[in-house]
N, C-alpha and C positions, 0 to 999 in steps of 0.2 A: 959431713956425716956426724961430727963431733956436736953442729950445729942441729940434727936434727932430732938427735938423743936427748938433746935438752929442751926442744919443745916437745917433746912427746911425753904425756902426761895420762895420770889416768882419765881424768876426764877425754882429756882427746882419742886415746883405745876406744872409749865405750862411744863418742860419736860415732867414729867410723864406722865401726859395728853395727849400730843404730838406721847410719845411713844405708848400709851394704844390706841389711835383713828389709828394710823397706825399701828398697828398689827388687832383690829379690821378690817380695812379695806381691808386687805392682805385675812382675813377670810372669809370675803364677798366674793370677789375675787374668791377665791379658789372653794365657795360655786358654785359661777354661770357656773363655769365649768363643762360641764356632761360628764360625766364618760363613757365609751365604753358601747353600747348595753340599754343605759340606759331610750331613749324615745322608746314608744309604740305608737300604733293608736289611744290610747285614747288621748295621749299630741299635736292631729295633727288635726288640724281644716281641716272640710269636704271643698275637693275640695282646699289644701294648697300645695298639690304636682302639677305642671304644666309641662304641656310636655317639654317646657327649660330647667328644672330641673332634669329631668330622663338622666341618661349619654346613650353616643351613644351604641348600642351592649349589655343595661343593661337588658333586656328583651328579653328573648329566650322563643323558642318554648318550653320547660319544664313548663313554668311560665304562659303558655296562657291556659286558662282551657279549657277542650277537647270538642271539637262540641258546642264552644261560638263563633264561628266565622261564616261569610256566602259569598255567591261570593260575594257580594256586597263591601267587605273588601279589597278586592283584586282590583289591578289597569287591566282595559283590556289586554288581553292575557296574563298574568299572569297564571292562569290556563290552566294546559295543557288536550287537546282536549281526552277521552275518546276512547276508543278500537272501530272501526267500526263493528256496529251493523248487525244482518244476515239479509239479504235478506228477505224481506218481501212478503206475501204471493200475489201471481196472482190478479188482481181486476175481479170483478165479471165479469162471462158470460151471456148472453142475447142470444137467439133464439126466433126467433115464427114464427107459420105457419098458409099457410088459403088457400081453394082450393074453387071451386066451377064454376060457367059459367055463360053467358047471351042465353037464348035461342032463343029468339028474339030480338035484337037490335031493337032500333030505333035513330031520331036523337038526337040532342042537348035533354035534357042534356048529359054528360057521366053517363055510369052506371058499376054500381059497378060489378065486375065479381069474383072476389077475395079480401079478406080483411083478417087481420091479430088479427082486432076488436080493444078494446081499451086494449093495455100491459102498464107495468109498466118498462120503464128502470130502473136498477137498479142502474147506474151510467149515467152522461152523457157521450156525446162521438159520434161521426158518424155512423150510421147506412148504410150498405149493403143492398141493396135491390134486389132481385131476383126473375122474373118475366116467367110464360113460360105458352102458353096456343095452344087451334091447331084453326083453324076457316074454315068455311066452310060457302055454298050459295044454293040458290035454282035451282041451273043449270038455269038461264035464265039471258040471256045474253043483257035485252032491259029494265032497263041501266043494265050497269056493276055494278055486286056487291060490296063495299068498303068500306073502317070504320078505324078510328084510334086508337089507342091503348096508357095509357098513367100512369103514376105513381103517386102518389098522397101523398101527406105526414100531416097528420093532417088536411084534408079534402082540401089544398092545392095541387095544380097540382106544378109538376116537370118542370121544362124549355121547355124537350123535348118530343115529340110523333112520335111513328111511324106508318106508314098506312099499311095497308093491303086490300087484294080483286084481281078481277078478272083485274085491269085497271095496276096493276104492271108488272113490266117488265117479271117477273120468273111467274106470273100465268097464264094462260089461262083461257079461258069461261068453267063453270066445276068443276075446279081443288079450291080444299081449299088446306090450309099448314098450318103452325107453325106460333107463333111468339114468341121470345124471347125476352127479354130489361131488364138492371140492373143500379141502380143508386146508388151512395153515395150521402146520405145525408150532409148537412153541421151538424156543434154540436149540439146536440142537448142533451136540459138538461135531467137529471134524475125526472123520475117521469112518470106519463100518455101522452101515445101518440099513435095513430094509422095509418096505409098504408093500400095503397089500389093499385088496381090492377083495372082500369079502360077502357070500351071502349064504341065506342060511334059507328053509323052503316053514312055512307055519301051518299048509292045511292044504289038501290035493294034492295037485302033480306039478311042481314048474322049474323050469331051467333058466339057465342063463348063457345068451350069445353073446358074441363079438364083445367081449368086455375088453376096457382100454385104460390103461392106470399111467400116468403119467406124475412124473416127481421133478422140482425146478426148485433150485436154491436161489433164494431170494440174498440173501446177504444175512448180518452179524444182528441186525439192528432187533429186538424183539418188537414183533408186531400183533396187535388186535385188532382183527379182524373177521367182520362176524360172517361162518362158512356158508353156502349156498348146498339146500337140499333142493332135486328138481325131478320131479316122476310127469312121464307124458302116457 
């Protein structure tokens, strides 16, 4: 003991110390080193991993949890287009019909001879109109019998009319005939709408039979086409 009091010196205190503070500090060292596998999600402050941070390709479809994604993730055309779908079903049909006559004309106004009344289209779309009635006079020739004939769409007159009577070319004093005329309407929307089958009398006596007005939705598409006026 006596021997060790005599080597102990100050230099020798401040080695040991020397020694003892640097191997502690190797210890530290060692300490703040982690170890393979050794953080978890709880040592990781919310929102400390940052897209910079994630290596390229580290993230695969395995890893993306199933139907957490939506188009909106996806950059345009990215997504590819779907199987074309079948043929869809016809769009609605429309008919209607209306018969009736004028048994005495007179003049202005026109009067109704045939009407279809108020239908409902079911779709919009251009209407077909089909017109046919006969007409006939009083056999007296002082004036000539005559009268014009005209279509009507929504209480609406048509652009054009045709005439009829004893003063055309094809009738005589006497002689009644036909008259036929058809028009396509312009679009006309879905919903309530009515035609008519109109005539009006210009000079004598004349009526109108078996008149026949017919109405057929053609579809959506606007169509020009030029109408048929036809007097027999």
């Amino acid at each position: 003991m006596k021997q060790i009091k005599k080597r102990l010196t100050y230099a020798n205190v401040m080695s040991s110390i020397a020694v003892f503070l640097i191997l502690g500090g190797a210890t530290a060292i060692a300490a703040g080193q982690l170890g393979k596998n050794s953080v978890g999600s709880k040592q990781l402050k919310r929102n400390a991993v940052t897209t910079a941070k994630i290596k390229k390709g580290a993230v695969t479809g395995a890893k993306v949890k199933a139907g957490s994604l939506k188009a909106s993730n996806f950059a345009a055309g990215q997504l590819p287009a779907g199987p074309k779908g079948d043929k869809g079903a016809p769009g609605p049909s429309f008919g209607a019909f209306g018969n009736g006559g004028c048994s005495a004309l007179e003049g202005e106004p026109f009067e109704v001879c045939a009407s279809t009344g108020s239908v409902n289209l079911p779709s919009s779309g251009n209407v077909l109109l089909i017109a046919s009635a006969e007409w006939d006079n009083d056999d007296n020739s002082t004036p000539p019998d005559a009268g014009d004939c005209r279509l009507s769409v929504n209480g609406n007159p048509v652009s054009r009319e045709i005439s009829f009577g004893e003063d055309t070319v094809t009738h005589g004093i006497g002689e009644g005939g036909s008259i036929s005329m058809n028009w396509i309407t312009g679009p006309l929307s879905a919903g309530s709408h009515s035609f008519a089958f109109e005539c009006q009398e210009n000079s004598g006596s004349t009526y109108i039979a078996e008149a026949m007005l017919s109405a057929v939705l053609l579809g959506s598409a606007s169509l020009n086409v030029e109408p048929e006026l036809m007097i027999k």
